[in-house]
Every structure is written in structure tokens, then in C-alpha cells.
N, C-alpha and C positions, 0 to 999 in steps of 0.2 A: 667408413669401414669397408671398401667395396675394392677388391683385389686390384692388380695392375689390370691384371687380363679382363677385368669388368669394364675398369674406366677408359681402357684405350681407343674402343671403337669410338666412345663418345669425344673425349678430349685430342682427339686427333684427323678428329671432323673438323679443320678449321673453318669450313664453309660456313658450319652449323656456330662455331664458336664465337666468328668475328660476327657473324648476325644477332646470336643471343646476348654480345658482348657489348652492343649499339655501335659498332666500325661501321661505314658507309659505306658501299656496295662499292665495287672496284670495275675498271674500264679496262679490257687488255690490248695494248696497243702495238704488242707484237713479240714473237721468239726468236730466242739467240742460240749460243754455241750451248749444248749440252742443258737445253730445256731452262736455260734464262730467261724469265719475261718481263717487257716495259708493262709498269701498272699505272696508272693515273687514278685518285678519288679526288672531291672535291670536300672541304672539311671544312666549317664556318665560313663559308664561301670560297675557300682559302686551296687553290687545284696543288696540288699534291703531286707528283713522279717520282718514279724510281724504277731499278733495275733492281727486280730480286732474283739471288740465287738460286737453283733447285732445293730441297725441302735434303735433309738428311735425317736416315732413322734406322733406327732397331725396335723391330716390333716386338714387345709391344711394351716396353721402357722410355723410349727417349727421340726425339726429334727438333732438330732447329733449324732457322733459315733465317739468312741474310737477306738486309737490303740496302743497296746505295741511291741516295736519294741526287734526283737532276733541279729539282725545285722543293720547294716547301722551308721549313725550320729548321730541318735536321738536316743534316750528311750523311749519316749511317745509323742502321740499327740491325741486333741482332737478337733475335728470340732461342731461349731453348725449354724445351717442358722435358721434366724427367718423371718417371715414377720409380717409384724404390718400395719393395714390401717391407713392411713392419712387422717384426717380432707378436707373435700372437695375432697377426689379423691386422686387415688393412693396410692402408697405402702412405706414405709420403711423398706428397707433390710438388716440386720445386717449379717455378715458372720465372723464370729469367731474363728483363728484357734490359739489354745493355745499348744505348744510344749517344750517337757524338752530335750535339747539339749547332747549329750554324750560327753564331752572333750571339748575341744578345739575347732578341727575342725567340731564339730556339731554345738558348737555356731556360727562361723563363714559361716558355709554353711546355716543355719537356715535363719543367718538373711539375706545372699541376696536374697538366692532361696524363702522363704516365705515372707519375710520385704518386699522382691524389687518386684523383677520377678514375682512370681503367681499372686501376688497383684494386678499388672498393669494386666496380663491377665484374674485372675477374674472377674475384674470388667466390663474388655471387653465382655467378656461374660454374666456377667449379662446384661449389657447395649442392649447386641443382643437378648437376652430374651423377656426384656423388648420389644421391636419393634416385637418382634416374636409374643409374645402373641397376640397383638391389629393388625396384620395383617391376613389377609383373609390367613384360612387354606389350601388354594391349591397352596400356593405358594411355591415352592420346589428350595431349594440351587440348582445354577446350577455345573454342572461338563463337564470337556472336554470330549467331543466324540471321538474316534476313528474311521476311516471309514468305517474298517469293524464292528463295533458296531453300527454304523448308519447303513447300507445296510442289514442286519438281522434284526434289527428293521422294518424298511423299509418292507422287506419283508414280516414279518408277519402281520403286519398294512396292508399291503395291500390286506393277505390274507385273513383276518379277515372280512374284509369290503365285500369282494366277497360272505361272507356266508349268509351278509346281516346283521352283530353283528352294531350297535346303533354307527355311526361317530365318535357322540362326545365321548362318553365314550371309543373309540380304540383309538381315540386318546387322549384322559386325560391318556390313561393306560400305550400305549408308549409314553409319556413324561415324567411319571412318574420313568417307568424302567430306563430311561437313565438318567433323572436327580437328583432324588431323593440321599441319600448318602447312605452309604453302611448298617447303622442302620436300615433307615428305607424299603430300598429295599431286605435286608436280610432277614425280616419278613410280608411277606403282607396279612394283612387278610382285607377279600376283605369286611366282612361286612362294617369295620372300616373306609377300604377307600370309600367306598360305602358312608357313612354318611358325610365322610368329606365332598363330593362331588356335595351333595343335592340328590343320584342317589337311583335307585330303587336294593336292595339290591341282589335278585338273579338275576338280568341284569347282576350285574357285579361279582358275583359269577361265572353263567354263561360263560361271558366274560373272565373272568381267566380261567375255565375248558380247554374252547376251543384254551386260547392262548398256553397251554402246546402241543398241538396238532401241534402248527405249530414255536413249535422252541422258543417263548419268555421266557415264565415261567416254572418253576417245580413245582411237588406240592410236600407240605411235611406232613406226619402225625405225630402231637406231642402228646404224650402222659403226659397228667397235674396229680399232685398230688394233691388231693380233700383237700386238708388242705391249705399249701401255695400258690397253681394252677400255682406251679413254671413248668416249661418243663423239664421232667426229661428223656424224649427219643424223640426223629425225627428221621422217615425213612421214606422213599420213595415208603409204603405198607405198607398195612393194614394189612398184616399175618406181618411184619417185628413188626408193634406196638404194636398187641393185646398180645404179653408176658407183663410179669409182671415185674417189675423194682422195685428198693428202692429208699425209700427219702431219705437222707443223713441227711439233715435240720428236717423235721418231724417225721425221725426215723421211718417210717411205710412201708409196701409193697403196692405197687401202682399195680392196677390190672384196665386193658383197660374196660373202661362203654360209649359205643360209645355216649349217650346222653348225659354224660358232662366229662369225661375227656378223648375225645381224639378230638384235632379241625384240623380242615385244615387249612395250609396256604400255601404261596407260594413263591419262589423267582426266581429269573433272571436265566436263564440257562447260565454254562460257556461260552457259547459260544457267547451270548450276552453282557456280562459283568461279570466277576468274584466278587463273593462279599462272603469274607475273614471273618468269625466270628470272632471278637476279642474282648476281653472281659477290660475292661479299669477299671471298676467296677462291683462285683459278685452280693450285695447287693441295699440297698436302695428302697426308699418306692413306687418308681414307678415300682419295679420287683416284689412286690406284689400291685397293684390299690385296689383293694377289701380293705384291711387293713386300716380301718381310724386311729389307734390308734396303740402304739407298747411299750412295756415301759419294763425295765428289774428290776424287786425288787430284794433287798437282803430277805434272811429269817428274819422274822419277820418285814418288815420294809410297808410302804404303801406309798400314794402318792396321790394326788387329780389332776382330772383331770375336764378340762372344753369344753368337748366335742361339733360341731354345726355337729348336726346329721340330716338326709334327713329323712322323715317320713318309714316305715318300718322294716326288721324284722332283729337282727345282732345275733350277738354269740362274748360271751365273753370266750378265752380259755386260758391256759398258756402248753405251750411246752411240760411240763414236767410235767401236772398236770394230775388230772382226771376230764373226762368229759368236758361241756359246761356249761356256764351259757348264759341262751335264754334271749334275749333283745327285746323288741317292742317301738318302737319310735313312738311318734303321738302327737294328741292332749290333750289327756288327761293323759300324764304322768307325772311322778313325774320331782321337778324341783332338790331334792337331792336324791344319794340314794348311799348307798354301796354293793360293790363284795366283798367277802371274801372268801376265800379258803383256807381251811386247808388240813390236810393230807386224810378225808374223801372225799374231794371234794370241791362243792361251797355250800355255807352256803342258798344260795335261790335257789326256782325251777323256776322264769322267774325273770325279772325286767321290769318295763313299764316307759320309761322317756320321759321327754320331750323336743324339738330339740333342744333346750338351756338348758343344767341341767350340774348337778356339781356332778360329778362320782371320789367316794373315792373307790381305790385299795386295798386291804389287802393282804398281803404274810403271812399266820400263819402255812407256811410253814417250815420245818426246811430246804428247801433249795432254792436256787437263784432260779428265776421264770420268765419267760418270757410271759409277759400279753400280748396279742392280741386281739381284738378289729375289727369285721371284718362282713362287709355285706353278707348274708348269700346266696341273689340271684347271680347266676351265671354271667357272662357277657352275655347280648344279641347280642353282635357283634362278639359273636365265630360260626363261622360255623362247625358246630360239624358232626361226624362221622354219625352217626344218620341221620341227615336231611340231608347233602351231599349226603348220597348212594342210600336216598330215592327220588334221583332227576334222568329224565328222561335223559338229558344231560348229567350225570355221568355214567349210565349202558350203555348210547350206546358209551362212548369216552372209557369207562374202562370195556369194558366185562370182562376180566379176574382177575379185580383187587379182589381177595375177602380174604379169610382168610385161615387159613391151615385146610382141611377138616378135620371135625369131632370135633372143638372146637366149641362149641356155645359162644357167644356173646351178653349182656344185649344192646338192642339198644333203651331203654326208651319205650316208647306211640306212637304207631304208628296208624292211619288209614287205614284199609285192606277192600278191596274192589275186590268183586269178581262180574264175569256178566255170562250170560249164553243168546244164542238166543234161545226165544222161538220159537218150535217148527220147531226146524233146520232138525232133521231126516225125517221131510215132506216136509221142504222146497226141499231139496237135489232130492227129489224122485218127487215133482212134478217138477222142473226146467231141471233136469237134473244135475251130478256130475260137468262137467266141468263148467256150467256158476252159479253153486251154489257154488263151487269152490272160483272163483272169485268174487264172492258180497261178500262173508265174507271176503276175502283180503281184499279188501277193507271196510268193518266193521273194521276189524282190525285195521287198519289204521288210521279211523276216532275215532276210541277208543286212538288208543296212541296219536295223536294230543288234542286232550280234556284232556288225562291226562297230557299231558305235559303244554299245557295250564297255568293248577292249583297248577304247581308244584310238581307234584305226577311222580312216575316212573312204569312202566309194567313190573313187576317181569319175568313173564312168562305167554306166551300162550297156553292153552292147548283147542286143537283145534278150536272151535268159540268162546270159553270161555278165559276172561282173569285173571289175578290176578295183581290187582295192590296196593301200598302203596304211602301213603300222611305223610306230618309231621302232618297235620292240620286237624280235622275234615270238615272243611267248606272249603276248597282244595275240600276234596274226594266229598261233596256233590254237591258244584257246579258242577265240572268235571261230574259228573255222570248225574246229571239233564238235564246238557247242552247234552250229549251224547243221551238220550234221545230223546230228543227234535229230534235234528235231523236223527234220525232213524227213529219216527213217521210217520207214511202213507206208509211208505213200507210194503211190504209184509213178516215183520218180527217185533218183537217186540225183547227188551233191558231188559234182567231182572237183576237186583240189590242187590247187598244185602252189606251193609256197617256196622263196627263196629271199636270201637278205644279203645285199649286197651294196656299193654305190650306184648313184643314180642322178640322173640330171633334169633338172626340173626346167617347163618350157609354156610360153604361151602359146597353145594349140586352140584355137577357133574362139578366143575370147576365156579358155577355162586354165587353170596350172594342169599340164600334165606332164610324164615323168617318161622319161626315157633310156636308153642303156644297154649295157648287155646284162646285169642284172634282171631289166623287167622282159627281155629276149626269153630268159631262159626259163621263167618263169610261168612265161606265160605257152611254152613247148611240155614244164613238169603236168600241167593239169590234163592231156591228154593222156599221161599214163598212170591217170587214177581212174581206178575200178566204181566210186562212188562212194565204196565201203573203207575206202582209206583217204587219206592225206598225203600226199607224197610232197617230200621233202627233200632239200639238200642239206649237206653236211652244214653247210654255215646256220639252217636253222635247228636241226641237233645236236650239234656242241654249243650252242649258248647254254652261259649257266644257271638261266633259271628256265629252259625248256627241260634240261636236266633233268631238274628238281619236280619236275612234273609225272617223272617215272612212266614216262608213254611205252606202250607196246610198239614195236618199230622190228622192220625187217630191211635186211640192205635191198638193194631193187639194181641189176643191171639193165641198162638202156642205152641207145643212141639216140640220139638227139639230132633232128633237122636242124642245120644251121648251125651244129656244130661238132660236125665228122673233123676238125683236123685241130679241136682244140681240146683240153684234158678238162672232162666235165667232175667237177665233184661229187661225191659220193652220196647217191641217191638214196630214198629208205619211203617204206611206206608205212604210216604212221595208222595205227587202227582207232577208231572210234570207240 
């Protein structure tokens, strides 16, 4: 009974399908013209090849793929799964598999191992889909425990709780680790499971950092190619990923951009449970999600498609082509309209449609072409390199984690936020060194509690001053306001100075630190706070949830050392 849109993710997992389906894990032995792969399995003893086609589909209805076989029983086979909504509810699923059999004995094995046997266990598995889909996402296949895989659990569960980490969530996370199957425990990103969960996203970011610390998880850093955001490296460090890799499938050099393609995830430490990558399927349209559309043309041929698009921005590409063609979905677009591309390129500079419209392909190509079809916003459920390092919980569990000195690194828009106490050189002198000493320890202190608060991290302190970075604009501003506040009435005042910009991240003495003319300028705004304000640039008052905070702000003219001969944004001093 479980809509198209229910069962797609799941039936279109073929990883998940050929595994639950009992196929035997597949070998890849290498790519061709337009994401062809040689595959090899080995089946009653009996090694297997072929060359399969890329994967074709319309999400979230239909998908098939071809395979030509170099050995085995068969010559060819070809798959296609549709879904079709039914009148009143529910789906109709057609599952299609058409095969040229080789001899004799490939008719013969054809028709029981496909006629009989898969038959019956497809359908079982569709059938668990089915129930899958319309059941409440936290419910996880269970698996036998081992004792010693319970008493490490155990252990870190309990250690977790001692720290004061959120009950329910240690324990949703160890149930998870031991129950969950090796698919989905092999890969955990915690935003994902965060959402599943109903939970607060960097609780359980959080919650994973710290369970590496005591034995449950590891973390892993994968490295995405910005084309198919397939994972073309995981290691265990951040100098390990920031080299550069190839795509094999996109044919381009993948180069580490801590803001979108490198994420963190995590999995089970061996020593809790071993969980074995095995690869059952390489392709399929759940190993690209982004891709609503996938289609392969011959030269010269086309294709109409009937695309249900979610309002926003895609790109249409082919493999092997040039360039993009820019897509905007909404209300106001077209309900027909065509892509063409020839040897120049694509024939238009955008297309605007609308979320029901009828998309004709051209290949005026003189060779086969692989059309893609693909939403152009990133996933927001990737916890990226970027916002990871910029967490206060990541530099104090991972001091040394950083990069190999002397490479710099793109880590996207960062919020840098620098402080200074006013008039610390009299405080010292009227208190005395040792108990002026100690109230800025403790400033110190109550600065990194506020920054960690808002999600922000303290790069570094240099002496009563600190340096801190946020993902967020309205992180650094609260954090800072709030710090504020409670300084007020002592005998010292909090001066401020906040900017969000790009920013390049660097191995400086064994630590990540952040460089630019972002953290330049930023770090010149803090002397022209009073104490009693926060001074700001325009890029952190027009964000739109600093906005929405409805701050008191006054515009502030300045010059700025270091930069008399460039056009400084517009400054504001923000009141407490």
C-alpha cells in the first residue's frame, strides 16, 4: 500500500536489494566510455563477467540496466523496475528481467535460477519494502550480539552518560551500533541519523565525536567528487584526504574543498563489531540521490521525458559533453521545452519549467551521451569538513588532527570573531599580576563556554584576547552578545569585532588555523569596539537570521589599517 515516493528510496537501493535478494557481492574490474563497468561475481563456483550499462531512470517511477555478459551462461540481460500509482492508494510494481541465455545450459540455469528461485526471493523482498517503507524509521533489523560486543557497548554507554551526553540519544546510538546491519552501520552520518530520529543535529554530531573517544565509533573523512558526489577516498585524517584523487566515472581530478566535498562520517570500531565493505552493487540511483533523471542517447537520437520536479535550481549535463545547461523549476515555468546539445555545447543558456512539464533530450552529438539530470543544492545532512573543524568539541577531542603543514585548504564562509579586554594593561597594574592573572582565566573560560554554546570553536588564545570561528553568522553574534552581557558590571569590558567571509584553513604549529582577508579584517573590526558594542560588517547584518534577531545597530564609519585602498563593507555597531 506504500506510495511510489515511499518505496523509491528503498527499491532503488540496488546495493541494499541485490544483498537482501542473496546476489553475491560483485568485483569491479574497471570503467568505460560514459560510466560502463566490468563486473565479475563468482556464483556456484561458477566466475561470472560482464559489462554493464550505466543505470537509467526517472525518479522516482522507473529505472533499468543492461548487461553484456564476457563469461558465464548468459549473453545478455536486462532489468527494469517501474512503479505506477494505483487508484485509491498504493503502488503497482512491475520488475522486468529479460535474458538471452548461451547454449543449452544457460537456458536451463536461466529458467530456474531467474523463472524460479530469484522470483520467489524478489518478491520477498519487495514485499519487506513494502512494510519497510510505512513503518516508523527507527526501527532497525535486529542482529545477535556477542558478549564481548555487548560489554563495550555497555561500556561506552555508560561512559558517555557520565559526561552528561542526552540518555536518550546514547542510548538510540548504542542500539543502533549493535543493531543496525552492516550497510547501514558502515556509513553513519550523524546529520541523517539525527533527522531520522526527530533529534537536534549537532547533539548527535556531538554524540558521535565523543563516542570515538571512548571506544564505540571511528570517524571517517571521505572525500566526494562535485560531479557524481560519489566517495572516491576515506581516511581516517584530514592531511590523509586533503590530496587529490581521480574520478574514474567523471573522468576529472577531485581536489579536497572542506565546504562540500569532503564529509564526515562514522562507523563501529573493530573492536565493537567488525563491519566488512562489500559491494553487492557499484551503481544505481540511490549511489547518486541528487540525480533525478539519468538516460543514455545514441548520436543523433532523443527521447522525451516527463520529469515531477520539486521547485528549485538543477543542471542538466552529459558525461561526455560540454558544459551545463541551468534549469529553474517553479511556478512560472514552462510546461514543454527542449535540451539540445551539440558538438558546441547546449543550444540554451537556462531553461525555466514547471514541476510537471514534458522535457525532450537531443543527442546532435556525433557520439553516445549520457544525460544527467541533477539537483544542484548539496545535501544538508552532510556534515562537512568546514563546519566539523569549526566545532568546539572537535578541537578540544582532536588537537592534532589538522593537515600537512604548509598546504592551505578552501574551507568555504566562515564567521571570525576576534575579542580584546578593554583596558587589560591597567587592569593588571591596578589588581596586581597574579589575581589579574586569574579573572582572565577565567574570562577565558566564560568566552569558550558561549562559544561553544553557538556552535563556534576557539581557534586560539592570545593572551586575553581570543580568536574564534562559527559556520553561522548568527552563532558568532549571539555567542558574542551573550559573552557580553555577562561580563558587564565588572571591572573590564568585552570588545568585539565580527566578520563572515572566505577563509583558508592551514597547518600552523601542529593546530588548523584559518587565514585570509576575511580573518584580516576582522580581526582590525575589534579595535573599534567600545566594549559596549559588537561591531560588525554588512555580511554579518544582512544574514537572514541575524535579521531576524531584530539587534539594535548603528552604521559606524572607519578606516581600517591594511586597508586604505580597498572598499571596506559597511560597518555597524551592534548594541548589547
Amino acid at each position: 500500500m506504500s506510495s511510489p515516493e515511499q518505496l523509491w528510496p528503498l527499491v532503488s537501493d540496488t546495493n541494499r536489494f541485490n544483498r537482501d535478494a542473496g546476489i553475491p557481492a560483485v568485483e569491479q574490474r574497471g570503467v568505460g566510455q560514459n560510466a560502463r563497468r566490468r563486473l565479475r561475481l563468482t556464483r556456484l563456483g561458477v566466475p561470472v563477467e560482464w559489462e554493464e550499462e550505466p543505470f537509467e531512470w526517472m525518479s522516482p517511477r522507473r529505472f533499468s540496466v543492461g548487461r553484456r555478459y564476457t563469461s558465464g551462461p548468459l549473453a545478455s540481460m536486462r532489468t527494469t523496475l517501474e512503479l505506477t500509482p494505483r487508484d485509491g492508494g498504493g503502488t503497482r510494481l512491475t520488475y522486468d528481467v529479460r535474458v538471452e541465455p548461451r547454449g543449452l545450459f544457460g537456458r536451463v540455469a536461466s529458467g530456474v535460477e531467474i523463472g524460479f528461485r530469484s522470483r520467489r526471493r524478489f518478491a520477498a523482498v519487495f514485499r519487506e519494502y513494502d512494510s519497510l517503507a510505512r513503518r516508523p524509521p527507527s526501527v532497525e533489523p535486529a542482529r545477535e550480539r556477542s558478549t564481548a560486543e555487548f560489554s563495550r557497548v555497555e561500556a561506552a554507554r555508560h561512559a558517555l552518560l557520565a559526561e552528561g551526553q542526552p540518555p536518550e540519544l546514547v542510548e538510540r546510538l548504542s542500539r543502533f551500533v549493535v543493531d543496525a546491519d552492516d550497510l547501514a552501520a558502515g556509513r553513519i552520518r550523524p546529520y541523517e541519523l539525527a533527522d531520522v530520529w526527530g533529534a537536534d543535529r549537532r547533539a548527535v554530531l556531538e554524540l558521535c565525536l565523543l563516542s570515538t573517544r571512548h571506544g564505540l565509533l571511528e570517524l571517517r573523512w571521505e572525500l566526494l567528487c562535485p560531479l557524481c558526489r560519489g566517495t572516491k577516498a576515506a581516511e581516517g585524517s584530514l592531511d590523509a584526504v586533503a590530496g587529490g584523487v581521480h574520478c574514474d566515472t567523471c573522468l576529472i581530478d577531485v581536489a579536497a574543498d572542506f565546504e562540500r566535498s569532503v564529509e564526515l562520517t562514522f562507523r563501529p570500531t573493530p573492536g565493537v563489531r567488525p563491519v566488512e565493505r562489500i559491494e553487492f552493487c557499484v551503481a544505481g540511483p540511490q549511489v547518486t540521490p541528487h540525480v533525478v533523471a539519468q538516460q543514455l542517447l545514441d548520436p543523433g537520437s532523443d527521447r522525451t521525458l516527463q520529469p515531477r520536479l520539486g521547485p528549485g535550481r538543477y543542471r542538466l549535463r552529459a558525461l561526455s559533453g560540454n558544459g551545463a545547461l541551468p534549469i529553474v523549476v517553479g511556478a512560472d515555468g514552462a510546461a514543454d521545452a527542449d535540451a539540445r546539445l551539440d558538438s558546441k555545447g547546449w543550444a540554451a543558456d537556462e531553461l525555466r519549467l514547471a514541476r510537471e512539464s514534458t522535457l525532450r533530450l537531443e543527442n546532435a552529438t556525433d557520439e553516445e551521451q549520457l544525460f544527467v539530470l541533477e539537483r544542484t543544492a548539496w545535501s544538508d545532512q552532510a556534515a562537512t569538513a568546514a563546519e566539523v573543524t569549526a566545532l568546539q568539541v572537535f578541537r578540544d577531542l582532536f588537537a592534532s588532527e589538522a593537515l600537512r603543514p604548509g598546504e592551505p585548504i578552501s574551507v568555504g564562509s566562515l564567521a571570525v570573531v576576534f575579542t580584546d579586554l578593554k583596558d587589560s594593561t591597567r587592569y593588571y597594574r591596578e589588581v596586581g599580576d597574579a589575581p589579574a592573572f586569574g579573572s582572565v582565566l577565567e574570562h577565558l573560560d566564560l568566552l569558550r563556554e558561549a562559544v561553544a554554546a553557538e556552535g563556534g570553536a576557539v581557534v586560539k588564545a592570545m593572551g586575553d584576547a581570543i580568536m574564534a570561528v562559527f559556520s553561522t553568522p548568527v552563532g558568532a553574534l549571539r555567542a558574542m552578545l551573550a559573552a557580553q552581557r555577562r561580563v558587564a558590571g565588572r571591572p573590564r569590558a568585552l570588545k568585539v569585532g565580527i566578520h563572515y567571509g572566505p577563509c583558508i584553513a592551514v597547518n600552523q604549529n601542529g593546530v588548523l588555523d584559518y587565514f585570509g582577508s576575511t580573518v584580516n579584517l576582522a580581526a582590525r573590526l575589534v579595535g573599534l569596539s567600545s566594549g559596549e558594542d559588537v561591531v560588525v560588517s554588512d555580511a554579518i547584518l544582512t544574514d537572514s537570521d541575524v535579521a531576524a534577531l531584530d539587534v539594535d545597530a548603528e552604521p559606524l564609519a572607519a578606516s581600517l589599517k591594511g586597508f586604505e585602498d580597498e572598499t571596506i563593507p559597511g560597518l555597524w555597531r551592534v548594541r548589547t
